[in-house]
N, C-alpha and C positions, 0 to 999 in steps of 0.2 A: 275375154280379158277386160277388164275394168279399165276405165278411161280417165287418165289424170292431166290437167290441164295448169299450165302455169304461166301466167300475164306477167312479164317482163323477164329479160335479159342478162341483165345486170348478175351480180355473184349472188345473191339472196336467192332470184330466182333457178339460176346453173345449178346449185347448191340443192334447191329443195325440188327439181327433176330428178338430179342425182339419186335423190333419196327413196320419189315415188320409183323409179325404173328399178331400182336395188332390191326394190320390194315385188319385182315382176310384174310391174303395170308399164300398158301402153299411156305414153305419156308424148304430149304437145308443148312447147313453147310458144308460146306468140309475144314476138317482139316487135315495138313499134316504129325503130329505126332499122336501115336496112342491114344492119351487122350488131351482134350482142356486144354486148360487156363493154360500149365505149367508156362511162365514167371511170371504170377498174383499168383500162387501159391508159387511163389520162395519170391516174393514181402510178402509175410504173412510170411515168416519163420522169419521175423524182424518187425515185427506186423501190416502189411497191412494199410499202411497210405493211407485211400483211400482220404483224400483230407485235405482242409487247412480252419479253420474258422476265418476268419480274413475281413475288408473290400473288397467289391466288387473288389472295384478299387484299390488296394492294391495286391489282389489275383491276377487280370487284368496282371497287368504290369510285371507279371510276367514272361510272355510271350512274351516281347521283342515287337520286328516289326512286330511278327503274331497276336498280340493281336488283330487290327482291325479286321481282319479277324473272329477271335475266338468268338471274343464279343457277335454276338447273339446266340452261340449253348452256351457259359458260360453262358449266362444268362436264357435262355433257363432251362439248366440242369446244375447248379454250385454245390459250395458247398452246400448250403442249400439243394437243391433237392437230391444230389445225399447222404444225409445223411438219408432223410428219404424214400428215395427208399431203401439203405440198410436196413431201419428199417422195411420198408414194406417186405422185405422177414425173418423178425423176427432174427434179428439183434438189439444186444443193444447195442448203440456207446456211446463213449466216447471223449470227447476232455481234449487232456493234455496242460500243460503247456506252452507252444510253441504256443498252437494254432492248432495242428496236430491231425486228426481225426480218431480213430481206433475201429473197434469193438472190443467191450469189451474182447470177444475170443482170443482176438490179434491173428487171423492166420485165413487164407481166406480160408481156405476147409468147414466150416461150412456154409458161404456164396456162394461159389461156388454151396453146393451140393442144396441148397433151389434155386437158379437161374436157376439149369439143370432143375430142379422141375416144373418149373415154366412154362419153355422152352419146356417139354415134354409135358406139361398140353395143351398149346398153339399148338402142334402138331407138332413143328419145328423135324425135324429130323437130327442128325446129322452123316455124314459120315467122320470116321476117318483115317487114314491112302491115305489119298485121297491128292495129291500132286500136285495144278497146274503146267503145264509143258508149258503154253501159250496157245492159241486159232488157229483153225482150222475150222471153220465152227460152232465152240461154243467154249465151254472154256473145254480144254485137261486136265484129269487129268492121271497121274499114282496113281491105286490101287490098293489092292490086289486080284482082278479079272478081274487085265488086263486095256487097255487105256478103259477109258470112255470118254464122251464126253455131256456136258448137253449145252440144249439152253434155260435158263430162257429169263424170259419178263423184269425182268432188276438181276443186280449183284452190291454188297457191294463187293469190297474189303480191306480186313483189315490184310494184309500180314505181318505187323509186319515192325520193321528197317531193321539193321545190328548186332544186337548185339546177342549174348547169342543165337550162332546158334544154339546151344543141345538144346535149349528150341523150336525152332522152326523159328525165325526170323532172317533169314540169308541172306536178301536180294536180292532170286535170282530174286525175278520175274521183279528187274530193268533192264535186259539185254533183254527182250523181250516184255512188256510194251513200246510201243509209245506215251509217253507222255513226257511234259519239265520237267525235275528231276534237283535238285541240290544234288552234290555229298556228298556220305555219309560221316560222321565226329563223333567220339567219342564225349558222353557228360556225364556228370553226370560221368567220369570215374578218376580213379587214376595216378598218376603222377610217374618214375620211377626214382628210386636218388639208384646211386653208393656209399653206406655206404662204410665208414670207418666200420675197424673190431670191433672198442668198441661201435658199436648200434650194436650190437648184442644181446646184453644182453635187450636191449626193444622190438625188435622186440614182437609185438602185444598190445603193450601198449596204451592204449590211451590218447590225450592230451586234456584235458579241458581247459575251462575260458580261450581262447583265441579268437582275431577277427586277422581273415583272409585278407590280403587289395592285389588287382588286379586292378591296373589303378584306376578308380575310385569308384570302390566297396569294401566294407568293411563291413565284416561280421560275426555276434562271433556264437562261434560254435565248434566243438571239430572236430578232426581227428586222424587217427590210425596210427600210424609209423611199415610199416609191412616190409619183407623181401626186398621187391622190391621196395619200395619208399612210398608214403604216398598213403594213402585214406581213405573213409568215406565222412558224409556229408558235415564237413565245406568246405574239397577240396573241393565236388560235385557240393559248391554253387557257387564258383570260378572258378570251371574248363573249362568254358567260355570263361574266358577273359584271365586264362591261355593258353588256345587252340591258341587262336586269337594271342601270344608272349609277354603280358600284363607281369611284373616280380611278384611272388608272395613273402611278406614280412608279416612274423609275428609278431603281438602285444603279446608277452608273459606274459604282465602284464595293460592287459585293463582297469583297475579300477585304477590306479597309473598313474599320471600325469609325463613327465621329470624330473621335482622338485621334486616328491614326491620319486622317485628313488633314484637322489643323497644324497638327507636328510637323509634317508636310508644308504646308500653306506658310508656317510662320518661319520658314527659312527666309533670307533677304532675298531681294525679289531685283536688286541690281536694275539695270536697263531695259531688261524685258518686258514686252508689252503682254498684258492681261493673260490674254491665249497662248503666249510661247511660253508663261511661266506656268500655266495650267497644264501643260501638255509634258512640258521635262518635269513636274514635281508629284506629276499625279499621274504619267502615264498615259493620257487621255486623247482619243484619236480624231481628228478632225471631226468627223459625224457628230460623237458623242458632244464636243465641245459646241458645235451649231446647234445642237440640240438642246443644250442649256442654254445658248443663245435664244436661241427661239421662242423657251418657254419663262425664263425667268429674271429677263431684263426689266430691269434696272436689278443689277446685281446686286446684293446683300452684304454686307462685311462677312459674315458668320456663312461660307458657302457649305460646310459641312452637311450641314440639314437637306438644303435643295441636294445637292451631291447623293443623296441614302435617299432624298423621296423625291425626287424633278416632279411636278405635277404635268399630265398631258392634257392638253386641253384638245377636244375632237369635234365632229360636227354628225358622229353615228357612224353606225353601221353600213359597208357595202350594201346595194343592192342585193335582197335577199337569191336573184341569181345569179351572183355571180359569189354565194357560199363556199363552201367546200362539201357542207352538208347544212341540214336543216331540224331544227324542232318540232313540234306537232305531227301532227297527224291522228292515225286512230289509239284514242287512246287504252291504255293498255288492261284497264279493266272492264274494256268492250267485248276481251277476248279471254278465254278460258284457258286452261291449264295446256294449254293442245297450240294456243295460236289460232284457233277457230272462232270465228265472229258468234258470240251468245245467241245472236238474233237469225243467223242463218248457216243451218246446219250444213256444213261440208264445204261451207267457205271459211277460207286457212290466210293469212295473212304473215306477210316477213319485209325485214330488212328495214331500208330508212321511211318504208311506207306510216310505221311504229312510232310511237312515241317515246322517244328514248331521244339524247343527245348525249356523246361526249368528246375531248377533244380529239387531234389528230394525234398518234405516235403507236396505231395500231388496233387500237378500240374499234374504229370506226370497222373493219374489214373484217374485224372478227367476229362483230357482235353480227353483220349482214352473214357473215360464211352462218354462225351458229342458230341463228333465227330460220333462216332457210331451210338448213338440215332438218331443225326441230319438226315446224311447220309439214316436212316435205313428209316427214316420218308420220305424224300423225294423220295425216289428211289418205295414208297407206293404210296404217291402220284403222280409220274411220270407213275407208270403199273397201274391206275384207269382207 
């Protein structure tokens, strides 16, 4: 029986086991913490948005310049497929309002444990604590009985990015992988802003019914004003073009025309002070109001403008680990139609190991589920 190996844990690599066992290979996992799939279980503690129901090509583009690329494993294994594979392992989903797809559980260890299930059924065996350290005559692991050393008939790699090393994806195995990489870069991550001492008092709040605007994206959506500077998803969906030095400015009142501000604004203003008239005339809720505090004092007669574009002023990006996911890696015309390294035959590559980024609202879990599958499928049909 042919011998199929896959380095890391994570759903890219679950996923592309799945696919060589489907295909009646003996197949290994090695993971390098001592339980799989933690970042996918971290991912469920906020209701495991395993993907997005929305047009194809809508979904597509999400994906930027890798989208070419991406197109036949997404359509291959997209939304659609990867809702009723979840449902195949007796998962009832849901889709919310947004468009965002969750199982109804909202929290991935029910789906996790029917996957291992699935995975044991199919004979996969999985070795944890097991740590690629590079190849020597096969692929080196450290474990806890000492170096090993296996020589499958081919190997998935699904090592994960840069981010959220304690989970397990800490990007060593770029320094001894021979292949073209682009360097790693934060994405889907928060932004850090030197508060004045009176956001104090919001710290953890969050800001709704606003759109987010980065060069030429614009996107409503909410975010968290936390000790260290902003995050959540609306940054998330920005954080891109924010990276890229794009300025980020908030629409604080989306639904409100300029006009329909000053209309507003130029009612008598009576006894009230500055903020209580901003707050009954415009609707506007503490946070938001500190927020134009913060950013554009000395106030302007004409607040209409600032109101539709607040400028934020930041000092970067989070530490690239403490992302949600990450940029770079191998990039993707390293690798041929299969997900197989050009440079060495029967080596197979998936998930955030890739260079691909997009934001958080489902993308990210789909593109690792569909990469994996891809990968797991060909690197089956390459040991036939």
């Amino acid at each position: 029986m042919t011998q199929g190996l896959v380095i890391g844990g994570g759903p890219a690599g679950l996923m592309a086991a799945d696919a060589l066992a489907a295909a009646g290979m003996s197949v290994t996992i090695a993971e390098a913490k001592t339980t799989v799939a933690r970042k996918f279980l971290m991912a469920g503690k906020s209701g495991l948005n395993l993907t997005k129901d929305e047009p194809f090509d809508t979904f597509l583009a999400a994906y930027e310049e890798a989208a070419p690329h991406l197109r036949p494993m997404l359509e291959s294994f997209g939304p659609k497929q990867v809702q009723a594979w979840a449902e195949g392992l007796g998962q009832d989903m849901f889709t919310g309002s947004s468009g965002r797809v969750f199982p109804r559980a909202m929290k991935a260890s029910p789906l996790l444990r029917a996957w291992l299930a699935r995975l044991n059924g199919l004979g996969v065996s999985i070795e944890t604590g097991w740590r690629w350290t590079g190849e020597s005559g096969g692929f080196v692991f450290q474990t806890p009985m000492g170096r090993q050393t296996l020589r499958p008939d081919v190997c998935v790699l699904a090592c994960g990015g840069a981010s959220w090393s304690r989970l397990g994806s800490d990007g060593a195995w770029a320094d001894w992988l021979d292949v073209h990489k682009a360097p790693f870069q934060p994405a889907n991550m928060g932004f850090e802003v030197a508060w004045s001492d009176h956001m104090a008092r919001h710290f953890g709040t969050p800001i709704k019914n606003v759109a987010l605007c980065a060069d030429d994206q614009r996107v409503r959506g909410e975010f968290v004003v936390s000790e260290t500077g902003l995050e959540g998803g609306g940054i998330y969906a920005v954080s891109r073009k924010m990276r890229e030095g794009h300025r980020l400015t908030l629409d604080l009142l989306p639904d409100l025309t300029d006009e329909d501000i000053r209309q507003r604004l130029g009612r008598p203003r009576g006894k009230a002070s500055l903020s209580n008239f901003l707050r009954k005339a415009l609707k506007l809720d503490p946070a938001k109001l500190a927020l134009l505090m913060e950013f554009a004092r000395p106030l302007p007669n004409d607040l209409a403008p600032l109101l539709k574009a607040l400028p934020i002023t930041h000092e970067g990006p989070r530490p690239m680990d403490q992302a949600i996911s990450t940029a770079g890696g191998i990039r993707l015309e390293a690798l041929d139609d299969g997900l197989m390294l050009r440079n060495r035959p029967g080596l197979f590559a998936a998930g955030e190991m890739l260079d691909w980024e997009a934001s958080t609202g489902g993308y990210l879990l789909t593109a690792c589920l569909a990469t994996g599958r891809w990968a797991g499928q060909h690197a089956a049909r390459f040991a036939a």
